[in-house]
MITI-388906 format. One record per residue: x, y, z of N, C-alpha, C in turn; residue number from 1. Coordinates in pm, whole numbers, always signed. Layout:
+--------+--------+--------+--------+--------+--------+--------+--------+--------+-----+
:   n_px :   n_py :   n_pz :  ca_px :  ca_py :  ca_pz :   c_px :   c_py :   c_pz : pos :
+--------+--------+--------+--------+--------+--------+--------+--------+--------+-----+
:      X :      Y :      Z :      X :      Y :      Z :      X :      Y :      Z : NUM :
...
+--------+--------+--------+--------+--------+--------+--------+--------+--------+-----+
This chain:
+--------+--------+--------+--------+--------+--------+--------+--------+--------+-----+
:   n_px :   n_py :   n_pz :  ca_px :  ca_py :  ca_pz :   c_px :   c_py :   c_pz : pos :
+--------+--------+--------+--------+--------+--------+--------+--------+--------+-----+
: +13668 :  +4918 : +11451 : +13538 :  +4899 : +11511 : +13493 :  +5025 : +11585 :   1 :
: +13580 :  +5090 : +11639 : +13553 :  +5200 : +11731 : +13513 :  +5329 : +11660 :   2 :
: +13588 :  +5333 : +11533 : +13555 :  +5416 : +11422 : +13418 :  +5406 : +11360 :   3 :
: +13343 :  +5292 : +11337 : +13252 :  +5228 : +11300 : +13129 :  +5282 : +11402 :   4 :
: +13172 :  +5280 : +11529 : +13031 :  +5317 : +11598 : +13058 :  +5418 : +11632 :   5 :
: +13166 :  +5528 : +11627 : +13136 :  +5626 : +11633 : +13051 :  +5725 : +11509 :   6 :
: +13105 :  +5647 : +11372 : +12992 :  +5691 : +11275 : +12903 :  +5672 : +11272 :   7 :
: +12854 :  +5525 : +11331 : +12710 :  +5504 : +11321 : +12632 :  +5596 : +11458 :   8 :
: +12707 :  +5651 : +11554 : +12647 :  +5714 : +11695 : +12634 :  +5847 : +11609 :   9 :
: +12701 :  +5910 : +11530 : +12716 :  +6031 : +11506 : +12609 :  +6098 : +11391 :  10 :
: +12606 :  +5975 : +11278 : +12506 :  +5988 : +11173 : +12379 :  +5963 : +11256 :  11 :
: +12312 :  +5928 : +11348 : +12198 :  +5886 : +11411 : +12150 :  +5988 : +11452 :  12 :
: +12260 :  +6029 : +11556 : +12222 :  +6205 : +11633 : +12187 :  +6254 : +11510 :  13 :
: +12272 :  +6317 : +11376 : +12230 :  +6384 : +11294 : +12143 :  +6351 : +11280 :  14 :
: +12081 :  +6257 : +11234 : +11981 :  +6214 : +11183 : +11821 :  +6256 : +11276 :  15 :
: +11846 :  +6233 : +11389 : +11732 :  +6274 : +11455 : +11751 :  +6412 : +11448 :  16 :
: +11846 :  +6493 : +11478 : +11824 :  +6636 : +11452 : +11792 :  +6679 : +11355 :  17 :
: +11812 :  +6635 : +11225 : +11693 :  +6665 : +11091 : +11547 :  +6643 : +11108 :  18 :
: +11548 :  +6529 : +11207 : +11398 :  +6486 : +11267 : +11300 :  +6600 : +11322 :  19 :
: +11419 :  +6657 : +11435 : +11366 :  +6757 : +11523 : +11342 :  +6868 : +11426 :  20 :
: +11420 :  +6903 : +11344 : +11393 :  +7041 : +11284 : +11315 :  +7038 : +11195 :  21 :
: +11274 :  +6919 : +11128 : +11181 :  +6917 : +11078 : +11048 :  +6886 : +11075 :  22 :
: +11031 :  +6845 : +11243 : +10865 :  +6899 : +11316 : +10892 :  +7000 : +11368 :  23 :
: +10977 :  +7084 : +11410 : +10942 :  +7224 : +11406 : +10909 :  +7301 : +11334 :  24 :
: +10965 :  +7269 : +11226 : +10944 :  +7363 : +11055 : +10789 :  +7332 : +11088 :  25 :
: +10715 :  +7208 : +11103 : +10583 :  +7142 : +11072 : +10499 :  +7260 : +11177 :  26 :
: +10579 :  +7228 : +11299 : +10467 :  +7313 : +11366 : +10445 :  +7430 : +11395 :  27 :
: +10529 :  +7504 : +11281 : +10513 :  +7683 : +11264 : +10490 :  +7671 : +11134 :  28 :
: +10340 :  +7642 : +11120 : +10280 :  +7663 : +10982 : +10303 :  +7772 : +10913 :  29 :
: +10344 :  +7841 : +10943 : +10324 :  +7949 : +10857 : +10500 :  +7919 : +10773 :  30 :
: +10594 :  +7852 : +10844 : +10722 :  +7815 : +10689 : +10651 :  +7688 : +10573 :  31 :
: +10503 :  +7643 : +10613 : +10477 :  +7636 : +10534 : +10357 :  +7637 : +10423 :  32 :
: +10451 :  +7712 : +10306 : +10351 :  +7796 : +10257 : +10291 :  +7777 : +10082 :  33 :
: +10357 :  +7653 : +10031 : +10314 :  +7632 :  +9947 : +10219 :  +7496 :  +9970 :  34 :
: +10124 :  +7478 :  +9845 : +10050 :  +7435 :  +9867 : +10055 :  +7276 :  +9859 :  35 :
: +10157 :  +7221 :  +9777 : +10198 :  +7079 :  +9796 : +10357 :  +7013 :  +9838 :  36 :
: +10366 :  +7120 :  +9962 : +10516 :  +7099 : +10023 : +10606 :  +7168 :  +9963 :  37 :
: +10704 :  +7202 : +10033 : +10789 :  +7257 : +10007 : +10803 :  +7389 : +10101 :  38 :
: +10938 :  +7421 : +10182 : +10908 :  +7557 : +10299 : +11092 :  +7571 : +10309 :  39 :
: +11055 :  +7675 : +10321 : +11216 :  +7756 : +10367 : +11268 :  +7707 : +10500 :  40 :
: +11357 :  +7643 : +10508 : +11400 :  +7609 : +10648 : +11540 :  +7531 : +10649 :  41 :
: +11617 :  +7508 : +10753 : +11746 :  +7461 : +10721 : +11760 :  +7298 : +10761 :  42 :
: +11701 :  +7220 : +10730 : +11672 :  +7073 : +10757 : +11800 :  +7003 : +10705 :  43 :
: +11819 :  +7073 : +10574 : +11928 :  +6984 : +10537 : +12096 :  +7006 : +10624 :  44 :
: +12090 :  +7068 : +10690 : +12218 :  +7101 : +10727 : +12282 :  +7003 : +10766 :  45 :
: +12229 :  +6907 : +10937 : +12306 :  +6795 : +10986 : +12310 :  +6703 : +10861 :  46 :
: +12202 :  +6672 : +10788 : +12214 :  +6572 : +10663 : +12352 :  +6610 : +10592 :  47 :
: +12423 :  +6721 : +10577 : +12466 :  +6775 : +10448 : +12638 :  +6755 : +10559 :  48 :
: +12631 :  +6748 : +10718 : +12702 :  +6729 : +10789 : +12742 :  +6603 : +10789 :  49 :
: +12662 :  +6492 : +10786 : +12695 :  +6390 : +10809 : +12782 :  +6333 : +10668 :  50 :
: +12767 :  +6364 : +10558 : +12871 :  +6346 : +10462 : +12970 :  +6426 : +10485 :  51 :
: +12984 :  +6526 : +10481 : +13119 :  +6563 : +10500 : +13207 :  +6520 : +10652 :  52 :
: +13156 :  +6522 : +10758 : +13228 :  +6476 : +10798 : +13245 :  +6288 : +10854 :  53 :
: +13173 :  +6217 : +10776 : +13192 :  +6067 : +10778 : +13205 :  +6010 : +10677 :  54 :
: +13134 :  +6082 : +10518 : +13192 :  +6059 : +10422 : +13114 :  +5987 : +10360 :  55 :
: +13091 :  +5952 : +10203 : +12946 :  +5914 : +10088 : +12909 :  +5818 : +10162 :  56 :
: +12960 :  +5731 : +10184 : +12857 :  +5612 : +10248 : +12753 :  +5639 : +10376 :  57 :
: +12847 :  +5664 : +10467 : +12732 :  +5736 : +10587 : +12643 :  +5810 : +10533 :  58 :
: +12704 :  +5938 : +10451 : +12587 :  +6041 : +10409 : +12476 :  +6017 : +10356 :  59 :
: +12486 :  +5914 : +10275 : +12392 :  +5853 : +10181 : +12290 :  +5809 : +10303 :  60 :
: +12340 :  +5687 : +10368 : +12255 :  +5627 : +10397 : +12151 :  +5726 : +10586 :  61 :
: +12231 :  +5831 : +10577 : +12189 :  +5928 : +10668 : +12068 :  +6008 : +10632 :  62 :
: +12079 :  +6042 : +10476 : +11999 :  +6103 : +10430 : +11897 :  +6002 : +10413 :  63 :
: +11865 :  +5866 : +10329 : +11785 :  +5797 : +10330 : +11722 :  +5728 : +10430 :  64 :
: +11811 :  +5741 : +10581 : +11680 :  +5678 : +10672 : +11658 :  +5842 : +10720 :  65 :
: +11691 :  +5974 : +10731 : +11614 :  +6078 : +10718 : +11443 :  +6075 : +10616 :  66 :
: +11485 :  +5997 : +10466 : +11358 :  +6034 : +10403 : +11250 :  +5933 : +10462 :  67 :
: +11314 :  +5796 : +10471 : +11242 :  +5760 : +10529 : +11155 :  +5781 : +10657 :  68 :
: +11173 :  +5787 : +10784 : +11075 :  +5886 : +10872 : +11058 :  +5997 : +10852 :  69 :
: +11057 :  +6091 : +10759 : +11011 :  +6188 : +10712 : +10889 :  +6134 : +10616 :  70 :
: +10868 :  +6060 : +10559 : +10802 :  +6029 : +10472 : +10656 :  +5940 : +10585 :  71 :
: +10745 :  +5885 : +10685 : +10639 :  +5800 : +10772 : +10554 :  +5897 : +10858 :  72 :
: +10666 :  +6030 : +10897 : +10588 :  +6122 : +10951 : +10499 :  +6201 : +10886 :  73 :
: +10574 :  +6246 : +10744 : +10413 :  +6320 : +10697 : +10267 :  +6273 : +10698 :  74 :
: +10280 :  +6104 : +10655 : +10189 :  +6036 : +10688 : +10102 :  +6025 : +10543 :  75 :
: +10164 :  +6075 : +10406 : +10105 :  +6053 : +10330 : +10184 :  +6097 : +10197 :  76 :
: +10134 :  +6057 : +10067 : +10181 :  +6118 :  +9960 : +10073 :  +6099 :  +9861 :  77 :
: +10118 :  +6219 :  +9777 : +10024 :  +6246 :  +9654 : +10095 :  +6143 :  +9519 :  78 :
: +10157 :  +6089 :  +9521 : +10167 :  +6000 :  +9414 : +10336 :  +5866 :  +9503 :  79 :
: +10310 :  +5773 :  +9402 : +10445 :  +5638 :  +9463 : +10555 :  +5725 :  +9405 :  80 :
: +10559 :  +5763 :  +9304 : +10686 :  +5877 :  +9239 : +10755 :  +5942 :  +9374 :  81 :
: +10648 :  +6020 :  +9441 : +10710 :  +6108 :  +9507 : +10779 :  +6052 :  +9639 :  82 :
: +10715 :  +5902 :  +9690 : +10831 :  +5856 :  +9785 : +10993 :  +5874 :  +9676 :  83 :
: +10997 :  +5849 :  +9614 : +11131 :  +5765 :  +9503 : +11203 :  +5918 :  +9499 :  84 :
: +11150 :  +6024 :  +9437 : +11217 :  +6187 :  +9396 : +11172 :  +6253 :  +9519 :  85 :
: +11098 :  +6226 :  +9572 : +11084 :  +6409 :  +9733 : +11133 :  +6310 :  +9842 :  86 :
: +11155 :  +6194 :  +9837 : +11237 :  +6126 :  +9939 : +11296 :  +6069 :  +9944 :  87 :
: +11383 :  +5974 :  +9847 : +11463 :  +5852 :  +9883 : +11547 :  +5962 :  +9789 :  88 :
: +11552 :  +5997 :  +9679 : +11670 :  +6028 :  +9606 : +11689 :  +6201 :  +9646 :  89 :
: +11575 :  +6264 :  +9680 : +11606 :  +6383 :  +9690 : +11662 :  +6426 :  +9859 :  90 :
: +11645 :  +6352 :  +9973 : +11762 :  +6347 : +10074 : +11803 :  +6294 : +10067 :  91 :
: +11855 :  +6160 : +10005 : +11973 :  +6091 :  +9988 : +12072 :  +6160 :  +9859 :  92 :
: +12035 :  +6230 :  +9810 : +12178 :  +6283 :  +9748 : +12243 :  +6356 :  +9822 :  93 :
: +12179 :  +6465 :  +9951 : +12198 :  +6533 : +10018 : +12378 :  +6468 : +10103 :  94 :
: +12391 :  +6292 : +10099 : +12476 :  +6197 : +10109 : +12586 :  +6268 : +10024 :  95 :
: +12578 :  +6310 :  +9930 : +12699 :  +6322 :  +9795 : +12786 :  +6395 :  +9855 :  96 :
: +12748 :  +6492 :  +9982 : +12808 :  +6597 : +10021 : +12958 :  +6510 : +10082 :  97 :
: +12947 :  +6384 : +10042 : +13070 :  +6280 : +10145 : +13247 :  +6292 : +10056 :  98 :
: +13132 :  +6365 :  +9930 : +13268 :  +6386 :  +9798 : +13356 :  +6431 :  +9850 :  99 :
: +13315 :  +6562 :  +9964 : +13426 :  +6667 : +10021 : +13423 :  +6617 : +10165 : 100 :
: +13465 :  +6528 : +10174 : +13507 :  +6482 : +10292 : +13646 :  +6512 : +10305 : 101 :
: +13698 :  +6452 : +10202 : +13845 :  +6483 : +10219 : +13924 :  +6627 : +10168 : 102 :
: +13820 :  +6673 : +10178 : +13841 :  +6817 : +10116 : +13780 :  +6910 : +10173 : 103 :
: +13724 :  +6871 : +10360 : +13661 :  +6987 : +10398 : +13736 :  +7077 : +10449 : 104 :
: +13913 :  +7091 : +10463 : +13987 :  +7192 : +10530 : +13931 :  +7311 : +10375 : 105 :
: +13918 :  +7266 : +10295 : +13925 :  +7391 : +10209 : +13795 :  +7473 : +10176 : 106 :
: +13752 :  +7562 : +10187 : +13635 :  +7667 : +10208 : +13564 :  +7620 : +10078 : 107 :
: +13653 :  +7630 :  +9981 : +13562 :  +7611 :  +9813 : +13495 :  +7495 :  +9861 : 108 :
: +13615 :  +7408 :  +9882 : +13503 :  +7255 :  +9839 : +13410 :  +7238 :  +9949 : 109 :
: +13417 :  +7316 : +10086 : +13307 :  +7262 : +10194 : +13187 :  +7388 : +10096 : 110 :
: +13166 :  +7457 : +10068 : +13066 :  +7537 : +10023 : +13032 :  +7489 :  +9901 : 111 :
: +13110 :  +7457 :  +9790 : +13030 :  +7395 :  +9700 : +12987 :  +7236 :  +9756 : 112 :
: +13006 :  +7155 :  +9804 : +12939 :  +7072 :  +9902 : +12761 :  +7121 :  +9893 : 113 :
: +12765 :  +7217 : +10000 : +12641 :  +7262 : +10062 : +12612 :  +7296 :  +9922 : 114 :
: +12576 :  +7353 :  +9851 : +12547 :  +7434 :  +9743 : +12511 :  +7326 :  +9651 : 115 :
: +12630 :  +7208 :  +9590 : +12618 :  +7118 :  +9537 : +12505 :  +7033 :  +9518 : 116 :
: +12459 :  +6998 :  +9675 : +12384 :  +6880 :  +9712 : +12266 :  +6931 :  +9692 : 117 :
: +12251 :  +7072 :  +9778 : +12121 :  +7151 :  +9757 : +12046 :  +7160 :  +9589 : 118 :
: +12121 :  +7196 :  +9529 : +12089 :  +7216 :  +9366 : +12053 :  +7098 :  +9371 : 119 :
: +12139 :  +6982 :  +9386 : +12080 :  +6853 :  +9358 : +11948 :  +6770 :  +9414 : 120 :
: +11937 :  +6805 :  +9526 : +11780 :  +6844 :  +9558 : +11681 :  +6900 :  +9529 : 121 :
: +11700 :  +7015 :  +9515 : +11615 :  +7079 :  +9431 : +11569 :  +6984 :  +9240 : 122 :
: +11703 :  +6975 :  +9155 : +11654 :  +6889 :  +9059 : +11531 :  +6785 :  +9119 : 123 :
: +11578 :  +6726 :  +9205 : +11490 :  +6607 :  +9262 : +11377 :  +6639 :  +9250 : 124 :
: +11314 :  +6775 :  +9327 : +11193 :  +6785 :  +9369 : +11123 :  +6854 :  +9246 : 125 :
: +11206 :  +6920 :  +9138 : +11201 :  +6943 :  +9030 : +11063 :  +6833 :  +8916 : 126 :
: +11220 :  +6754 :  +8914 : +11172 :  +6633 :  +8807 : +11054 :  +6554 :  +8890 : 127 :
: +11049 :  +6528 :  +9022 : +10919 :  +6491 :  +9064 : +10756 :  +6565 :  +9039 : 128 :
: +10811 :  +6704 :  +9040 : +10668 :  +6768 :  +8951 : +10644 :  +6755 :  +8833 : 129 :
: +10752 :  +6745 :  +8731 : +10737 :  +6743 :  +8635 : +10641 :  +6560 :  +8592 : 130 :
: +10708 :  +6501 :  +8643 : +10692 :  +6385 :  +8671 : +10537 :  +6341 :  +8689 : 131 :
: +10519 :  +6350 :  +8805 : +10405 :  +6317 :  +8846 : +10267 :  +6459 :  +8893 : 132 :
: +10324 :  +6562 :  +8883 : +10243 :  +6686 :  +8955 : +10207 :  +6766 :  +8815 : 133 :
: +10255 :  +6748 :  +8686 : +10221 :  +6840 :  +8548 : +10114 :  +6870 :  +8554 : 134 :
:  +9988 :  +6781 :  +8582 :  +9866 :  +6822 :  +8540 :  +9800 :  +6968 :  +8631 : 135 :
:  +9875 :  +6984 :  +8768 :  +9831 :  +7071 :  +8863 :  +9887 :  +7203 :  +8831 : 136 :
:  +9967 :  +7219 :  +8756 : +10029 :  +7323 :  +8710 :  +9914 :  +7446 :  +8645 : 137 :
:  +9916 :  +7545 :  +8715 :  +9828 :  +7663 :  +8713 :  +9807 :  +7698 :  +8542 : 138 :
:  +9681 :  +7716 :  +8485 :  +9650 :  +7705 :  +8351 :  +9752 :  +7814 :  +8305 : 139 :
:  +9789 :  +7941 :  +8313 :  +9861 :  +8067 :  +8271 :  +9977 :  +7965 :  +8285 : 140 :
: +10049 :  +7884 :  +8291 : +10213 :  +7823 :  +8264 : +10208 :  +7666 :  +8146 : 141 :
: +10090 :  +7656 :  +8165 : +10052 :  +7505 :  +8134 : +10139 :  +7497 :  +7982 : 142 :
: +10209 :  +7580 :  +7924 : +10298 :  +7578 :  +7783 : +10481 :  +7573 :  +7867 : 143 :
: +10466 :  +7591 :  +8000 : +10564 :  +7632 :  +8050 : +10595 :  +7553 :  +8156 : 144 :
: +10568 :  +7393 :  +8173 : +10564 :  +7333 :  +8278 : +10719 :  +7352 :  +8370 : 145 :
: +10805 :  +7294 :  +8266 : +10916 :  +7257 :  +8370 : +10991 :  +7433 :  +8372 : 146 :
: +10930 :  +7504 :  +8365 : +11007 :  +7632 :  +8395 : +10893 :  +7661 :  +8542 : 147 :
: +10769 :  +7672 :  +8497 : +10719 :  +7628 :  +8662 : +10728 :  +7561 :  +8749 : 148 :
: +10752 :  +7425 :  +8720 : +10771 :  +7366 :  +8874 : +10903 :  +7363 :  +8865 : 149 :
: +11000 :  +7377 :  +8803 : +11172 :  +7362 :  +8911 : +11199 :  +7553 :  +8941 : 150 :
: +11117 :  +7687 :  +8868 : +11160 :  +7748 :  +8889 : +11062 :  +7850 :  +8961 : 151 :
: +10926 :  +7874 :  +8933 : +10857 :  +7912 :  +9027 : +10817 :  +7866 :  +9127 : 152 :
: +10828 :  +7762 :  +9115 : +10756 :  +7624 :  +9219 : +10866 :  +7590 :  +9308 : 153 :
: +10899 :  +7547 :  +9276 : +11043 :  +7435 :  +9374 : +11182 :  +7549 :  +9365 : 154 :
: +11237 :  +7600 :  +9330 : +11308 :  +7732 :  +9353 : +11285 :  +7842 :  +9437 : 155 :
: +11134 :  +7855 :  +9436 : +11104 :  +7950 :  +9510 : +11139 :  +7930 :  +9682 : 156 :
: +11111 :  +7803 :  +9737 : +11155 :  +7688 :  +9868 : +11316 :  +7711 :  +9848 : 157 :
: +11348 :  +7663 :  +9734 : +11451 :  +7545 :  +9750 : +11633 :  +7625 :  +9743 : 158 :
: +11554 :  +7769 :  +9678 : +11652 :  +7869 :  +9668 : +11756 :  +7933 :  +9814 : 159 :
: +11657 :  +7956 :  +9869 : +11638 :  +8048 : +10022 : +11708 :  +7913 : +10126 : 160 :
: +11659 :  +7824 : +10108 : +11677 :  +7698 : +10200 : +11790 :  +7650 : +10164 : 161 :
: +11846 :  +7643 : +10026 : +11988 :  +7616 : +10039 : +12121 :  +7754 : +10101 : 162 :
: +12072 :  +7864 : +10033 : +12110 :  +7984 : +10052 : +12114 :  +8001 : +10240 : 163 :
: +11995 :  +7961 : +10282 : +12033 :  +7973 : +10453 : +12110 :  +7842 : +10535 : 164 :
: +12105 :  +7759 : +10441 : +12173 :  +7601 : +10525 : +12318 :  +7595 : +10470 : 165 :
: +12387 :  +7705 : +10364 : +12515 :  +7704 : +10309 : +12558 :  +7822 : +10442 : 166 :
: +12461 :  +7924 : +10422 : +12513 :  +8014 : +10562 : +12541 :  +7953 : +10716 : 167 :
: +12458 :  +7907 : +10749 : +12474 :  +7807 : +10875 : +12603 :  +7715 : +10828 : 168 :
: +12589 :  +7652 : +10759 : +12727 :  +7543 : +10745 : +12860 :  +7621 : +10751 : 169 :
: +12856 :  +7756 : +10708 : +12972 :  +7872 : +10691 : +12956 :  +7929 : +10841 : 170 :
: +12892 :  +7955 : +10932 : +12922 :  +7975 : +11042 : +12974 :  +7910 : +11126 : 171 :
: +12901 :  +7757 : +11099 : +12975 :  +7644 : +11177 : +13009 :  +7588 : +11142 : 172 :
: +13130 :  +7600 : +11060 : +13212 :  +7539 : +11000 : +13391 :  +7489 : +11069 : 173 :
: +13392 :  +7580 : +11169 : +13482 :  +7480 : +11250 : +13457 :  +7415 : +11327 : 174 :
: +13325 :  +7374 : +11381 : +13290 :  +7316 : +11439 : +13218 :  +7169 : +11375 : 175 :
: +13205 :  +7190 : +11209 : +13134 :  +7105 : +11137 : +13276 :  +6999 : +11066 : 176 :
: +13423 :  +7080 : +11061 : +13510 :  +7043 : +10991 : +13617 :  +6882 : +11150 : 177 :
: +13571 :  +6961 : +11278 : +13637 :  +6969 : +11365 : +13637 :  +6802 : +11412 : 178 :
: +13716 :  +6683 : +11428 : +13690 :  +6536 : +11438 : +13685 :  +6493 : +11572 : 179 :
: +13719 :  +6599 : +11682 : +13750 :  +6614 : +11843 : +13598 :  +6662 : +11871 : 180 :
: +13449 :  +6672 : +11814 : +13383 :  +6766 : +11883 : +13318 :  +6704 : +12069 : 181 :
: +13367 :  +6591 : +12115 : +13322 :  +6537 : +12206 : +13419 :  +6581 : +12302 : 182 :
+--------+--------+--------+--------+--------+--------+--------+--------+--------+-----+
């Protein structure tokens, strides 16, 4: 039981600290810079924390009440698709990172973790353009959809943002691996 609420106390904090960092991202417009979402910033990190160190189930469901008030806070969406792929599945895989739970003493598997989940996000936000956003796709690609939106489009975000939230996780990583941090 004691184990139990310390995961559930621990995934929560995370959880609001994805909250926090992600109205800050909001309120320095200028990270964001494309035109239907998407911004360089390290949001996923505590998400990508809370699986590894509590493991798939927490993570999962850390990341999904993340999309959820994320989704209540933006306050809107351009299609029902995009709750399902830019939020329920694309931070809740961010959860998968729970694979290397038992494998975070080792550097490979905590970095492919971060790296892992990220790619897998990215697909998400990917197949959601493809999905539901094709028609917006700039006429010069329109033969070239899904090489535009997962690779000019959603790569261009999604590259940098995993690339800086694998760095952060590698800095604090004894502190992210560590089961004493109280």
């Amino acid at each position: 039981m004691k184990k139990q609420i310390l995961s559930l106390s621990e995934t929560s904090i995370l959880v609001a600290m994805a909250v926090v960092l992600e109205l800050i991202k909001k309120s320095l417009g200028f990270l964001n810079f494309l035109p239907y979402g998407g911004s360089i910033w390290f949001t996923m990190l505590p998400l990508i924390v809370i699986g590894i160190r509590r493991g798939l189930g927490w993570g999962i469901a850390g990341g999904i009440t993340f999309a959820i008030v994320n989704y209540i806070l933006d306050g809107y969406s351009f299609h029902w698709g995009t709750f399902i792929f830019d939020y329920l599945l694309a931070f809740g895989s961010l959860g998968l990172s729970g694979l290397a739970h038992k494998h975070k003493e080792n550097m490979v598997c905590f970095i492919l973790a971060f790296v892992g989940v990220g790619l897998l996000r990215w697909v998400m936000h990917g197949l959601s353009g493809v999905f539901f956003f094709a028609e917006y796709t700039p006429e010069k690609y329109q033969d070239h959809v899904w090489f535009y939106l997962f690779i000019v489009y959603n790569l261009s975000y999604m590259g940098p943002s995993i690339i800086l939230t694998t760095a952060l996780g590698v800095l604090l990583r004894k502190y992210i691996i560590n089961e004493n941090l109280y």
